[in-house]
N, C-alpha and C positions, 0 to 999 in steps of 0.2 A: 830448442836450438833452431834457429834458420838463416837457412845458408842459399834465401833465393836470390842474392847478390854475389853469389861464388860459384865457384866450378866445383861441383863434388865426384869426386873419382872412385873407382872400386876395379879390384886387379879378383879373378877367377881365377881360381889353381882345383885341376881336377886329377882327382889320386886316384891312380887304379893300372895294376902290370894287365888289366887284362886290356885298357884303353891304349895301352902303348906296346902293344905284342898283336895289334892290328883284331883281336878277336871281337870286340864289342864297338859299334860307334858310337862315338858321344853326341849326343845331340842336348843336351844340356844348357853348352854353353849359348848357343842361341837363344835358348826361350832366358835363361836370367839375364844376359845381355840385354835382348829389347825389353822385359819387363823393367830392367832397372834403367833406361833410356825413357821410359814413359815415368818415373818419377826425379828425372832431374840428373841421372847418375850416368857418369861417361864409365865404360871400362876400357881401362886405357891399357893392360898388362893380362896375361893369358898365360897360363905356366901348367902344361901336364906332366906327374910326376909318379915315379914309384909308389910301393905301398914298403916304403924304407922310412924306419924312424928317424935316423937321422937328417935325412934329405926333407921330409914335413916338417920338421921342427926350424930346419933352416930357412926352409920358405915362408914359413908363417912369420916369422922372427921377421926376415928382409922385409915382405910383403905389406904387415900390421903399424910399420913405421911408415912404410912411402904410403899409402891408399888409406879415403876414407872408411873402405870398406873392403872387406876381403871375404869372399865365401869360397868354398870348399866343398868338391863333392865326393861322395866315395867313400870308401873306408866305415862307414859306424854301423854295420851292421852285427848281425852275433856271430861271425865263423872268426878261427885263426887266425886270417890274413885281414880283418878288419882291425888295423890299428892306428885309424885317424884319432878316433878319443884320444887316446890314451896318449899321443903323440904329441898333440894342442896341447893335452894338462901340462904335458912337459915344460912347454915351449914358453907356457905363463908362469911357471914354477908352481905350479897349482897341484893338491891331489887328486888322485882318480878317484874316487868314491861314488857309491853310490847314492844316487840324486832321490831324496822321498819321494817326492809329486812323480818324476817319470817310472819309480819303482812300482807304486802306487798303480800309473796307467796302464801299465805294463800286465800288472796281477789282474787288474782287472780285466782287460783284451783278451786275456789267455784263459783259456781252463788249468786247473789247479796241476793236471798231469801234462798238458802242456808246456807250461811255465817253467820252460828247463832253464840249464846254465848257459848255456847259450842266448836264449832270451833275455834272463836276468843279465846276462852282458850289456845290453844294449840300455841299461839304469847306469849304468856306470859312465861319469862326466867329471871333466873336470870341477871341482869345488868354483860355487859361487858362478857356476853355468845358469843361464835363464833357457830354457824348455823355447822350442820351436814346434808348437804340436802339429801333430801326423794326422790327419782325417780320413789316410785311408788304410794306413794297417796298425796305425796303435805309438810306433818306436818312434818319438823326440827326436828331431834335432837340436842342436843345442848355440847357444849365442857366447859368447868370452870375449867383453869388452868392444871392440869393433870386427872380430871374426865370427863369420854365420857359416856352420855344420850343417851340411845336407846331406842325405841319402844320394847315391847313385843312379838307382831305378827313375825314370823320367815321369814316371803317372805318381809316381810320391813323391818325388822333390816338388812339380809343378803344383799339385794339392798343398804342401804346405806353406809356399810363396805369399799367397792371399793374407794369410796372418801377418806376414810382415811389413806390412805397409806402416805404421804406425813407430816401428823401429828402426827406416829409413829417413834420415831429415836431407833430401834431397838439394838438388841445386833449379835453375829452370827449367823448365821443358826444354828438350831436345827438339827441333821440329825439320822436319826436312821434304825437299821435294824434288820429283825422280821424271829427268826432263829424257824419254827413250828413240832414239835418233836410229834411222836405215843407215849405217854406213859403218867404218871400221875406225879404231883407236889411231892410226898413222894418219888420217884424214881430219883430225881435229887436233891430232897431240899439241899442236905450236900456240894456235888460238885460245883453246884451254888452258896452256902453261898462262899465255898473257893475261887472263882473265883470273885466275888465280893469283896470279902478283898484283892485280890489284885489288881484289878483295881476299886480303890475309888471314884476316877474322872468319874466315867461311871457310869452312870444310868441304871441299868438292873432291868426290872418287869418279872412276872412267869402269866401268864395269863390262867386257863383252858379253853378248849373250849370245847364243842359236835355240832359237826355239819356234815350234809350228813352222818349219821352215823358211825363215828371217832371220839372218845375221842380223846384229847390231850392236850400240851399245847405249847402255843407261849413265845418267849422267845424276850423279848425287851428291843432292847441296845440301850440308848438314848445319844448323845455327842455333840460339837459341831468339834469335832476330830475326821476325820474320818480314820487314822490310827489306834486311839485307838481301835474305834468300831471294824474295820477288825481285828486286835491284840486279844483284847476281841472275839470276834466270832470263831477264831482259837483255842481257849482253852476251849471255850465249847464244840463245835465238836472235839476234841479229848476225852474228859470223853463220851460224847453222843456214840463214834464211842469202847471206852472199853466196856460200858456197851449193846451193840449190840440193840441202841435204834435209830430204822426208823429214818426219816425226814418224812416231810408232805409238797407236793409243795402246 
């Protein structure tokens, strides 16, 4: 499959009460985000949600139709309140069974008096799941057609990413470049608007920042054109260069 003529999209839905009862921060969604930007993939849709069956089942359901790709994180580990598997199997009409190979990996990672029911929870996938392997504690994530299962923990979702390159048939490069200006967003808002209506095809954000004690703001051209972007970038620094307004390296 190649989709370097297209736009290919993926929507993040990340499951967990404990990410929406303010106890845990996600940081997740940035690292899949820019890793799936550097193989062609926009995420265009963001959704955090209970650890409710019903409400996963609906998301994935909504989600797995609009986007080429949809992952998921949270939910599959071995306690009670992890009921992502078992939610997905639903949501494909699929059964929950347990999966050999990740049975298997599982028995093996574990010592024999280790190897509880809880562990062995984590073999359990929806039927006709393909294995997402884990390189740093052992337990699969699992794939169901265009939805990807990840763990929550961010040193083992981000370890098991690398595998998946091969399972993503992307769109272009994403490429973009970040033009950081002395001055405030009300001092360019107008100029920027004009510059944006003429180049429609380009993605530009207005970002403020303060940092090392410097106000300012970054200016990001996103395309998968990178004449445009340079094109684009030349018409901002000439209004930046009238209005006698720094750069910031």
């Amino acid at each position: 499959m190649n989709n370097k003529s297209n736009k290919v999209n993926a929507a993040i839905t990340i499951i967990g009460n404990e990410i929406l009862s303010g106890r845990t921060q996600d940081t997740n969604l940035t690292y899949i985000s820019k890793w799936l930007n550097t193989l062609g993939v926009r995420v265009e849709e963001v959704r955090v949600i209970p650890d409710d069956e019903k409400i996963i089942i609906r998301n994935v359901n909504e989600l797995r139709k609009k986007f080429n790709y949809v992952f998921t994180t949270g939910g599959i580990g071995p306690t009670h309140d992890d009921i992502t598997t078992e939610s997905v199997a639903k949501a494909f009409n699929l059964k929950y069974v347990y999966h050999k190979e990740a049975y298997s990996l599982l028995e093996k990672y574990y010592s024999p008096e280790k190897f509880n029911e809880g562990r062995k929870k984590m073999a359990k996938l929806p039927s006709k799941s393909k294995l997402i392997y884990n390189p740093s504690s052992g337990a699969p994530g699992f794939i169901v057609e265009n939805v990807f299962c990840l763990p929550g923990v961010p040193s083992i979702l981000r370890s098991m990413l690398g595998g998946l390159k091969n399972e993503i048939a992307g769109g272009k490069t994403i490429l973009s470049k970040t033009v950081n200006l002395k001055t405030v967003e009300s001092e360019i808002a107008k100029s920027l608007t004009e510059v944006q209506k003429k180049n429609k095809d380009i993605e530009i954000g207005s970002y403020p920042f303060f940092r090392s004690g410097k106000i300012g703001v970054s200016i990001v051209l996103r395309s998968e054109n990178q004449k445009k972007i340079d094109k684009c970038t030349l018409e901002i620094l000439r209004f930046v260069s009238k209005k006698n307004i720094s750069l910031i390296d």
